[in-house]
N, C-alpha and C positions, 0 to 999 in steps of 0.2 A: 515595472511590468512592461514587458515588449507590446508590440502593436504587431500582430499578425492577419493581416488582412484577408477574408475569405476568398476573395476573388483572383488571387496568386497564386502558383505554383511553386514549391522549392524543392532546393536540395540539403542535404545534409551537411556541406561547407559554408551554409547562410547566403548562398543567391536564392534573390528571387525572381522570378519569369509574369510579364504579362503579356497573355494571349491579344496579339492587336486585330485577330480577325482578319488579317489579309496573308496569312504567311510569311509573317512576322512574328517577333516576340519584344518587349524591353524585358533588361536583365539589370540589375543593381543586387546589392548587400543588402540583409534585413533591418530590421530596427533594432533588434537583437546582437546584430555582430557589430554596428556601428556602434551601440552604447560599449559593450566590449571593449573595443578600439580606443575610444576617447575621442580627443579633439583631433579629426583627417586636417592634414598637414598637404597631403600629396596624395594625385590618384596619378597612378601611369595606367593611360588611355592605349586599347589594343588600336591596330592599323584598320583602317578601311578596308575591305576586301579582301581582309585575312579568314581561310578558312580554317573551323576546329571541330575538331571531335570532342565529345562527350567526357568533362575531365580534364580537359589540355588546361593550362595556365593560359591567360590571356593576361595579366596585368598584374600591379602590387596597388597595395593601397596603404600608404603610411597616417600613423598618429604622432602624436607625444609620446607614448608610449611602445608604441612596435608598430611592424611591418606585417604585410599578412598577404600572401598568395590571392588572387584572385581565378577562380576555376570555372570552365564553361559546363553549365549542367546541361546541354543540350549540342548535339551537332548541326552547322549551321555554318550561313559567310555573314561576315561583320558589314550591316548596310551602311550603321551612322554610326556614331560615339559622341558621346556628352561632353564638347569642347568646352562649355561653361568651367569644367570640372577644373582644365587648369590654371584657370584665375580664382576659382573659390571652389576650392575642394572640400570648405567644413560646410557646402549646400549636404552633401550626405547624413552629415549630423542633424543638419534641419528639416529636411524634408527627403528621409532615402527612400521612400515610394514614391515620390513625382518629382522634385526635382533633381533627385541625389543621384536617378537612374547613368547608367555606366555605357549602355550600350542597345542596339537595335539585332538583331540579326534576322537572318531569311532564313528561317530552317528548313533543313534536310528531309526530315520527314517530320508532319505537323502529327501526326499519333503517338509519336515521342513525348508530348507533354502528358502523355498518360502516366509516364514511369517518372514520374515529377512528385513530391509529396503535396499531399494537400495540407490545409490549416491544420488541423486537429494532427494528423500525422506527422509536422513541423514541430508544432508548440510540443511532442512527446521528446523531440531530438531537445528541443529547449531545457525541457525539464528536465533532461535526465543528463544533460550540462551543467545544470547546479549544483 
């Protein structure tokens, strides 16, 4: 059983977004696509002050088992990114809501995390995955 946090926002590719309250967001994988995955092997980390729209690819995230696009569910500039990630990329498998997170951004417009899903409208993409 996934761990779907109610205080997140996602999308439909399994990011998840935390409101940091300054015009910010962090963005990681859920718990759900990490188990998926298997054991992360490799995250390729997006560039500092790269900016994306809603959708764009920002990175790959590898397992044992496969490869998997990483997609930005929100438009925004890349402020930080989780250097930890690449000396210990399987922190996602252990902890992908605090330390597994992938990145920071400044978003574009902060009413955007409206069209974001909530828990309960998450966990149905979940379900109707299995």
């Amino acid at each position: 059983m996934s761990s779907i946090p109610a205080n997140l926002r996602y999308n439909e590719s399994h990011e998840w977004v935390l409101d940091n309250g300054d015009g910010t967001v962090t963005i990681g994988i859920t718990d759900h696509a990490q188990q998926a995955l298997g054991d992360v092997v490799f995250v390729e980390l997006p560039s500092v002050g790269t900016t994306l729209a809603k959708g764009d690819e920002f990175g790959v995230i590898e397992s044992v088992k496969a490869a998997s696009d990483l997609y930005a569910p929100l438009d925004g500039e890349i402020v930080e990114v989780n250097e930890a990630l690449e000396e210990t990329p399987e922190t996602v498998n252990a902890s992908p809501y605090e330390g597994g997170w992938i990145m920071k951004v400044r978003l574009a417009d902060a009413g955007s995390l409206e069209t974001l899903l909530d828990a309960d409208a998450y966990q149905a993409v979940v379900d109707s995955d299995a």
